[in-house]
Steps between C-alpha positions, in 0.01 A plus 500: 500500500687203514890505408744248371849606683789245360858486393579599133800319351503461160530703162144500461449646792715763548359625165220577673649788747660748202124610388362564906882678597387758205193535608644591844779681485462684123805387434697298305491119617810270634618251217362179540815296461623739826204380697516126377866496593489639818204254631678226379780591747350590823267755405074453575231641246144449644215583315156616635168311231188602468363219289832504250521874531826612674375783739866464695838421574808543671859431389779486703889386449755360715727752665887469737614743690784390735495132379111522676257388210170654500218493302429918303157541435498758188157513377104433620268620246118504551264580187337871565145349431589247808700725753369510877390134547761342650674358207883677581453328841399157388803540273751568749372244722535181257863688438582473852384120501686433183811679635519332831505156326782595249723558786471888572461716822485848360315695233578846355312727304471890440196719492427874503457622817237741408263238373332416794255237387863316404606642882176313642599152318871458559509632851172444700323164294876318402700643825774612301745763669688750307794738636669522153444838325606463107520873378425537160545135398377460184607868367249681286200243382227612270243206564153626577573386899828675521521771253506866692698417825881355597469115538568452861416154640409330864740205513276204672651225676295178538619225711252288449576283759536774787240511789408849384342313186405183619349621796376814342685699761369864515645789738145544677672613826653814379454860565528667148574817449413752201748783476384594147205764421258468257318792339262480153538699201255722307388190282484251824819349449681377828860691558790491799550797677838679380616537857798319619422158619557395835631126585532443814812296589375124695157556385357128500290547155440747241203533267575733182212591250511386170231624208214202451520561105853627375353437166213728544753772633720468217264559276305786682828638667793427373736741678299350819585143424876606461473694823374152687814332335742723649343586807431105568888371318684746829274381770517133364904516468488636835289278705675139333855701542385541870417101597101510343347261255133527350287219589156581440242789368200649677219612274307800601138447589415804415579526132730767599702411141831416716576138667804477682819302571564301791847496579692334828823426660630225230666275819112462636403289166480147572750282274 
């Protein structure tokens, strides 16, 4: 299949993106004359063609924090009917490229941590880092992605002109360790162990289990899927609290239902 990836600036345009965000998100669309606005002042909307069918996009907005300017990157929408072929990747690529030549050095977005396809993208295929935990963010949402569970969010950092992303930098010489158990339920659905969790203090890396399909669990296991927000929200606060930062997820071979974060000593990242 071959894509068109390019910049989307005018009013036309951005008309485009309200009828694909519904399809997304089942929810309610943001105004057009928000969107316009905003990329007419430092903000980037990049659409993903098929022929002239938008399949794509990503939106993003300029943010300051400490008079620092940096670039937020609040949405990246793929259509359902063309998910899993590389089209949120492409996306985020042309936004670094398009980024880098307006002037910026870091991008910020939020994801769920318990989406782990998400996990895969943002942390092992971009090199984004994350030790920011945002607890119940968005409040109570009742889209068809969020509806059922509190809205915490992954924080990623991307400095997209740090060695760890321009050299792809990955922590292949550490010793990870796994001090969470997994068990199955009845209906085959992965669970942590309620026993106390053990971090060890110094440990070089960390690799904590996360479900492969949160959606699946939600749907099949609800009280399960809350469970894996709790269980993962303590050990999360307590691992960035402690130094760590999540750089990368391993996906099981063995269809096990679980993948699992890869966390390390934030000072080892290459910046």
């Amino acid at each position: 299949m071959e894509l068109a990836i390019r910049k989307l600036t005018t009013i036309e345009d951005v008309r485009l993106i309200q009828p694909l965000e519904e399809k997304v998100w089942q929810s309610d669309a943001i105004p057009l004359h928000q969107l316009y606005t905003a990329i007419q002042n430092g903000g980037l909307l990049i659409g993903a063609f098929d022929g002239e069918q938008l399949v794509g996009f990503s939106y993003s907005f300029p943010g300051v924090r400490d008079g620092f300017v940096f670039l937020c990157s609040h949405m990246l929408g793929i259509d359902p009917d063309y998910r899993s072929q590389g089209i949120g990747r492409k996306l985020k690529e042309r936004q670094l490229e398009l980024a880098a030549q307006m002037g910026y050095e870091l991008i910020v977005w939020t994801y769920d941590p318990l989406e782990s396809r998400n996990a895969y993208l943002n942390l092992t295929k971009l090199h984004g880092i994350c030790s920011t935990y945002l607890e119940n963010w968005y409040g109570e949402m009742a889209d068809g992605l969020n509806q059922g569970l509190p809205t915490d969010r992954f924080k990623v950092e991307w400095w997209i002109r740090s060695e760890r992303v321009q050299l792809a930098w990955i922590p292949d010489a550490i010793s990870f360790e796994r001090p969470c158990s997994i068990s199955y339920t009845a209906s085959g659905n992965p669970q942590i162990q309620e026993e106390m969790v053990q971090l060890r203090p110094g440990a070089d890396g960390y690799e904590i289990p996360v479900p492969a399909d949160i959606q699946h669990l939600k749907k099949t296991e609800p009280a399960l899927a809350f469970n894996w927000r709790m269980h993962l929200r303590t050990i999360f606060q307590q691992l960035f609290a402690d130094g760590y930062a999540a750089v990368g997820v391993r996906r099981s071979p063995n269809h096990e239902g679980i993948c699992y974060y890869q966390l390390v000593r934030r000072e080892i990242i290459p910046m």
